[in-house]
Every structure is written in structure tokens, then in C-alpha cells.
C-alpha positions in Angstrom: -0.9 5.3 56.5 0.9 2.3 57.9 2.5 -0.4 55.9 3.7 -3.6 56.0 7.1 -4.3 57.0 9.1 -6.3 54.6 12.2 -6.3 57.0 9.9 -8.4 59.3 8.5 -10.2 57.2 11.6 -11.1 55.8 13.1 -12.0 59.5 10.2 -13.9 60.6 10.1 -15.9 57.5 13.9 -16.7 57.9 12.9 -18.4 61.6 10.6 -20.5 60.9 12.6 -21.4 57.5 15.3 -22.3 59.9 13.1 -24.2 62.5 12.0 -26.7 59.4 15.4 -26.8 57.8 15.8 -30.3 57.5 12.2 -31.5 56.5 11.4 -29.0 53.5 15.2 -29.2 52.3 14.4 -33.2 51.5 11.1 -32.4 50.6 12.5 -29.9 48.0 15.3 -31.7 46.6 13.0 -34.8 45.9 10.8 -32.2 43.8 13.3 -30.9 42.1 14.9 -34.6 41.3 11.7 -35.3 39.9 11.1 -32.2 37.8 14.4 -32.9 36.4 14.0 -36.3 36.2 10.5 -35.7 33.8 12.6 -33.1 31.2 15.2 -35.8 31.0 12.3 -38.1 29.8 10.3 -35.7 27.8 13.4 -34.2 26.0 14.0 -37.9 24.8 12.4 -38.1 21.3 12.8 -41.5 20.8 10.9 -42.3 23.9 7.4 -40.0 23.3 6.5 -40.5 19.6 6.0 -36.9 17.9 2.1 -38.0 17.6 2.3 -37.9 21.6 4.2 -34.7 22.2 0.8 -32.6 23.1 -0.5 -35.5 25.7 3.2 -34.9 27.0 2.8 -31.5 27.2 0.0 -31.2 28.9 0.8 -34.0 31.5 3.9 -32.2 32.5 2.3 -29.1 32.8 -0.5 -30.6 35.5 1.9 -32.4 37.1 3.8 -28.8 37.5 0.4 -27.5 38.8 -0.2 -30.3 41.4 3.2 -30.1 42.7 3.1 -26.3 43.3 -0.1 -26.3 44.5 1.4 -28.8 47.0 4.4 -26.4 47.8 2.0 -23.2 49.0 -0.1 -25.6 50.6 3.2 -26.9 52.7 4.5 -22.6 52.8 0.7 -22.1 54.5 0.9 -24.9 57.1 4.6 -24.3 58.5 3.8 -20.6 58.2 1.1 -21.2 60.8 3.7 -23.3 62.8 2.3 -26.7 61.6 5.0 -29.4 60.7 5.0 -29.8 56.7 4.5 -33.5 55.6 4.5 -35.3 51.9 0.5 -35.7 52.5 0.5 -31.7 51.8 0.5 -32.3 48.4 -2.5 -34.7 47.8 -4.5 -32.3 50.3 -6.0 -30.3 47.5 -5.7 -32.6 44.2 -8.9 -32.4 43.7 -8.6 -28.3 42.9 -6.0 -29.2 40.2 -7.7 -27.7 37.1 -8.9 -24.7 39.0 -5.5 -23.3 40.3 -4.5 -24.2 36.6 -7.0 -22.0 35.7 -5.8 -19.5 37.8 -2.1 -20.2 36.9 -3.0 -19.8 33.3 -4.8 -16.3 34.0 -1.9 -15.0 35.9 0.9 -16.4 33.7 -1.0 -14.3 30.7 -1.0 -10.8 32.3 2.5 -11.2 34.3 4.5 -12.1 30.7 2.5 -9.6 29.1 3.4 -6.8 31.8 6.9 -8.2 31.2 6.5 -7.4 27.4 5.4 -4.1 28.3 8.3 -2.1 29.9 8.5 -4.5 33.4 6.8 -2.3 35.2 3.1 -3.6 34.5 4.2 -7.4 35.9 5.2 -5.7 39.1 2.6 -3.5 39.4 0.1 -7.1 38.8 2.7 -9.3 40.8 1.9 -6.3 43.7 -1.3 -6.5 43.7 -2.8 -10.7 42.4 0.5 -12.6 43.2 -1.2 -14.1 46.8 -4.1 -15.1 44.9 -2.7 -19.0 44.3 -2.2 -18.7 48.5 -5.8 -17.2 48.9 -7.1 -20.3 46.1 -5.5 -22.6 48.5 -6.0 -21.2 52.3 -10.0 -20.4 51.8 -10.6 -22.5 49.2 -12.2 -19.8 46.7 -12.1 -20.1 43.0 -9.9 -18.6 40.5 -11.6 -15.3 39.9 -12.3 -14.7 43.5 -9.0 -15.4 44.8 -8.0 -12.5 42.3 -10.4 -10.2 43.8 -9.4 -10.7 47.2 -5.9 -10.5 46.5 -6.4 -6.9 45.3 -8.4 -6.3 47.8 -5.8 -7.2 50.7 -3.1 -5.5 48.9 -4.6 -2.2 47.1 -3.3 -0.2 50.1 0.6 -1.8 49.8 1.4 -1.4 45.9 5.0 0.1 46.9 5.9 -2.2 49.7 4.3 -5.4 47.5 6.3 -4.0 44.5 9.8 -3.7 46.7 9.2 -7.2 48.1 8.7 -8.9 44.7 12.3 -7.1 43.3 14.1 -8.6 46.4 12.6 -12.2 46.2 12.9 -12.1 42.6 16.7 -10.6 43.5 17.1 -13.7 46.3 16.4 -16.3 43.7 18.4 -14.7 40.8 21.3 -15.0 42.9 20.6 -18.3 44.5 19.6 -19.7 41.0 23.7 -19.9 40.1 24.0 -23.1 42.0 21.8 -26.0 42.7 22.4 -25.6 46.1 21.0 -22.2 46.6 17.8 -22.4 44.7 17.1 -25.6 47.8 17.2 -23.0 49.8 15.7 -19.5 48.0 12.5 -21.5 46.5 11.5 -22.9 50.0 11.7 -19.3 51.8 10.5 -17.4 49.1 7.4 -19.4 49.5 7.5 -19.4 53.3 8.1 -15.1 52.8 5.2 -15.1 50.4 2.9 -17.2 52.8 3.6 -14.9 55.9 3.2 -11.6 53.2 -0.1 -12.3 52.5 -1.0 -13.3 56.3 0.2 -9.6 57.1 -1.5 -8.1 54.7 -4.8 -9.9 55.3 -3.6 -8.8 58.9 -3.6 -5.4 58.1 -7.1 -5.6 56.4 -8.6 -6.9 58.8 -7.0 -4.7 61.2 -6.3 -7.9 64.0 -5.0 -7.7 66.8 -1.9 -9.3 67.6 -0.4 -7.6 63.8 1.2 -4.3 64.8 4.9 -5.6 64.9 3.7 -6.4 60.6 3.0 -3.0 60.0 5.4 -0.2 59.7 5.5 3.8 58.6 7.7 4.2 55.7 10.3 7.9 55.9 10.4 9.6 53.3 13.8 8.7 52.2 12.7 4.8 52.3 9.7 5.8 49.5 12.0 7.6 47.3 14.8 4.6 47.2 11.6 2.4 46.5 10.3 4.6 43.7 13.5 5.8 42.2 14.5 1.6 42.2 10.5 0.8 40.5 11.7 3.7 38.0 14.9 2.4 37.0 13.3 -1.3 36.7 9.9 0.7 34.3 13.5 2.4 32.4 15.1 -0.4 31.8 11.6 -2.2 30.6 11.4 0.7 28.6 14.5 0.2 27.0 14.2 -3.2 26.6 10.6 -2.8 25.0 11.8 -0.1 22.1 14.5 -2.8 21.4 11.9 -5.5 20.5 10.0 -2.9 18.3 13.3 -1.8 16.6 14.2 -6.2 16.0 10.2 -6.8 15.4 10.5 -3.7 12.7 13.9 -4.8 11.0 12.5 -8.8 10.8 9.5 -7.3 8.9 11.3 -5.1 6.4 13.3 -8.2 5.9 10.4 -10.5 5.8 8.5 -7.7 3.1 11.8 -7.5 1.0 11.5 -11.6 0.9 8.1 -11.9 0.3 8.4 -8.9 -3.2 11.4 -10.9 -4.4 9.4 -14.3 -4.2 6.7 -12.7 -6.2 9.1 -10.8 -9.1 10.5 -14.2 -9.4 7.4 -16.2 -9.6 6.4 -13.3 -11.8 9.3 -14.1 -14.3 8.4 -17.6 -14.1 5.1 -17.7 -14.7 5.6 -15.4 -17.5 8.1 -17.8 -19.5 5.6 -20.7 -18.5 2.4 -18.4 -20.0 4.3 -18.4 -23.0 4.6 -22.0 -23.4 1.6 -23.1 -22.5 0.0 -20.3 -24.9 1.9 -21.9 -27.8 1.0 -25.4 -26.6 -2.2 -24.6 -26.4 -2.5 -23.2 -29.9 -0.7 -26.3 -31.3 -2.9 -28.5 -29.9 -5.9 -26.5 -31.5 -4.1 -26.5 -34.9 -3.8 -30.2 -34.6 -7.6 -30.9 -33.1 -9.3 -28.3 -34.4 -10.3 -27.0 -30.7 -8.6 -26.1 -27.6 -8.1 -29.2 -24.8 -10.5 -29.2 -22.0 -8.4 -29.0 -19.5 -4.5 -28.3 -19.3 -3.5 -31.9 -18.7 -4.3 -32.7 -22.3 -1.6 -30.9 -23.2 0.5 -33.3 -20.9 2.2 -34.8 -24.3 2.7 -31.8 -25.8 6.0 -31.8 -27.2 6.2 -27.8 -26.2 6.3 -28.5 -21.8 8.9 -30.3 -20.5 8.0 -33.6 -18.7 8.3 -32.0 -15.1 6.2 -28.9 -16.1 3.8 -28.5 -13.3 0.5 -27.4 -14.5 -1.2 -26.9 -10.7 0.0 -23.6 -11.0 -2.7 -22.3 -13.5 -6.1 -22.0 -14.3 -7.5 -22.6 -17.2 -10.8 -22.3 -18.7 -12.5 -22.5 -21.9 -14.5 -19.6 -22.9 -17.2 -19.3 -26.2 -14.3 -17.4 -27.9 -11.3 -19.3 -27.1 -9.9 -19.7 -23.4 -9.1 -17.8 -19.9 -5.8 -18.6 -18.2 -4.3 -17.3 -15.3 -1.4 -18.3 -13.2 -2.9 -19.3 -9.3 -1.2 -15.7 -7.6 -3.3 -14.2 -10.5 -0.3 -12.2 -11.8 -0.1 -13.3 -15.2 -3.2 -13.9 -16.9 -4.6 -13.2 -20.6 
């Protein structure tokens, strides 16, 4: 079964990154001057009132969406040798909500695959991540960009899955200077743009596609499944470590929440007590119990600070019910 060649993607990818060097490396760096430029403002307290932090929020966030739906947009037209230009991203502002849609559905299953021993968001990377370029090249909605980006890469899941570690791989790398990630986030998206037109390519079996499409050897398969295993081990580990922090936080958080109770317990016991005498007092002295507890608010017996929220009292044909709120001490 042939498969698609990451090498030339990769290579091809790397040309026409080269051949508009100069035009996305401005474009880029006034994105990410802006990006940097809205943290500085939103991390600024002082300047968004706490009552405002949500309408923040979400503003950022859209304005997140717009600009990368602008950026594969820009990846799509100089992948199909068409000059990028800062029109790209008003092209398709009026999709906005959808691809935020679809950003939202994808976010959710790749962190939770990333919860889940790594190996899930790979597997989901492998076989949806094309569906924001499919959303934006034929212009179908959120669920049906998913389904066709399964559908065009089904056949590819170990290829796919050894592309995503090696952009994910460029990026970490580039990502320890400023400098690097101008250049790593602009090809990754230009490599992405021309991965999904191969695999589409291969789909649809064009013509014109066959220098895409390669037959892995055998030894190429196992380095890309033994390196998928060590990524699902790692996970793995990482995983039974959360359990094992997740388990110790909730002993701790049990232990808290049985000490808090034996010592409300102990409280409320000394403060049954005095509101038991105080109560009988104040029958000795009326004749009857009080209606409710705050007639006893003079009572000599509870201190002036004695907070009688705590309890519930009711009178009864017989004499009274009263029981602390938690409903551990009561008569």
C-alpha cells in the first residue's frame, strides 16, 4: 500500500518556505508583536476591571481564532504558489465562530488524548488535524471538515502519526528562541498545508502525485512504531503519575475534611450545652421557651459574638428540637 512521503513533503515545503521568506517572516513577526502586545494588556489588572475579565477572555480568544484562521488561509495560498498578502486574513472573517467551533471540538479531544497516555492525541492529531485546512480550502462546516479529514487520512495513521512528532519536535526546538519559532510556525503550516494536499492527492488518486507517495521498508515501520511506543510509554508513565498525585491530594483532602468535622463536632457540642442552659433559664424566667434562638440574644449565658446561624431550633408541644446545621449534634 503506498504512503505518503514525509521526506518530500518535508523538502517541498522547505522550497516554497524559502521562495516567500521575506513576506511571511514580516507577516509573522507582526502577529506575534500583536499577540504579545494583547497579554501585555490583558495581564494588566488595573487596566480591565475584574467585572470585565470574561468579555476579555473571550475577545482574545476570537481574536486568536481570526488570526489563525488567517495563517492556514495564507499556508493554502502560497502552498498553491500564490503570493501571501495581509488581505488573507479578512478573506474568511465571516467563518469566525464556525472554525471556533471546530477549534473548540478539537482542542477537547487532543488535551484529553494528552491526559490519556499521549498516544490518543496522536492517534486524533493523525487522523482530524487537516480538518481547520479542509474548514478553510472547501469551505465545509465544522463536523464535515472532520469527516473528511478522516476520510483523507484513514489509510496514513503511521506516516500522519511520524509527521506530527517531527513538527511537534521542529517547533520544540525552535520554541528556545524568538527567532526560531518566526521561522518553525510559518513552515509548520506551509508542511501541514502541502500534507493534506498529498493526502487528498492520494485519495483521489490524481495524477501528477506519485513523487507524494512512497512504500515504507520494513525497518522504516518498526522505527516509526517502536518511536509511537515509547511516546504511548512515556504517556503511560506520565498518566499513572497523575493518578498516584490525584490519589495522594484526595487522602489529604478526606483527612482535612474528617478533622474539620471532629472539630466542628467539639464545637458545636460545648455551644449545645450553652444554649441548652440558656434556653432553660430563659423558661425559668418566662415561664416558656423563646420563639426563636435570638431571644436568647441577652442571655447572660452566650457570649456577645455567639453565632446562632449555626442551629436550628424549633419549638415542639413538649418542649423544643435543636440541632446544629451539619446535623451532628442535636437533642
Amino acid at each position: 500500500m503506498r504512503d505518503l512521503s514525509i521526506k518530500k513533503i518535508f523538502s517541498v515545503a522547505w522550497d516554497i518556505y524559502k521562495a516567500h521568506f521575506l513576506s511571511i517572516s514580516l507577516i509573522y513577526l507582526a502577529i506575534v508583536s500583536l499577540l504579545y502586545f494583547i497579554r501585555q494588556v490583558a495581564s494588566q489588572e488595573f487596566l480591565v476591571p475584574a467585572s470585565y475579565s470574561w468579555f476579555l477572555s473571550v475577545s482574545i480568544f476570537l481574536v486568536q481564532i481570526f488570526i489563525a484562521l488567517g495563517i492556514i488561509y495564507m499556508a493554502l495560498k502560497i502552498d498553491h504558489s500564490r503570493a501571501p498578502s495581509w488581505r488573507d486574513f479578512s478573506a474568511k472573517i465571516d467563518r469566525v465562530i464556525s472554525f471556533a467551533v471546530l477549534i473548540l471540538i478539537l482542542s477537547f479531544f487532543f488535551y484529553l488524548g494528552l491526559y490519556f497516555f499521549l498516544s490518543p492525541a496522536l492517534l486524533f492529531l493523525s487522523l482530524f488535524a487537516f480538518s481547520p485546512y479542509i474548514f478553510v480550502d472547501k469551505s465545509f462546516g465544522p463536523l464535515k471538515s472532520l469527516y473528511y479529514s478522516f476520510e483523507i487520512s484513514k489509510g496514513h495513521i503511521l506516516s500522519l502519526s511520524f509527521f506530527w512528532v517531527l513538527i511537534f519536535a521542529i517547533n520544540a526546538i525552535a520554541s528556545l528562541t524568538v527567532v526560531g519559532l518566526l521561522v518553525s510556525l510559518p513552515f509548520s503550516s506551509i508542511a501541514v498545508a502541502r500534507a493534506y494536499d498529498a493526502a487528498e492527492c492520494l485519495r483521489k488518486d490524481t495524477e501528477g502525485c506519485q513523487d507524494y507517495f512512497t512504500g515504507y521498508s520494513r525497518q522504516a515501520k518498526i522505527l516509526i512504531v517502536f518511536l509511537i511506543f515509547i511516546i504511548s510509554f512515556y504517556g503511560a508513565m506520565l498518566f499513572f503519575k497523575r493518578l498516584d498525585k490525584m490519589q495522594y491530594i484526595y487522602v489529604q483532602n478526606l483527612n482535612l475534611i474528617k478533622n474539620i468535622n471532629q472539630d466542628n463536632s467539639a464545637k458545636y457540642k460545648k455551644e449545645f450545652e450553652k444554649i441548652v442552659l440558656a434556653l432553660e433559664l430563659y423558661k425559668d424566667f418566662n415561664g416558656k421557651y423563646p420563639e426563636t434562638l435570638f431571644d436568647l440574644a441577652d442571655s447572660a449565658i452566650l457570649d456577645a459574638d455567639f453565632d446562632l446561624n449555626h442551629w436550628i431550633y424549633k419549638l415542639e408541644p413538649e418542649g423544643y428540637s435543636l440541632c446544629s446545621t451539619d446535623k451532628s449534634v442535636c437533642n
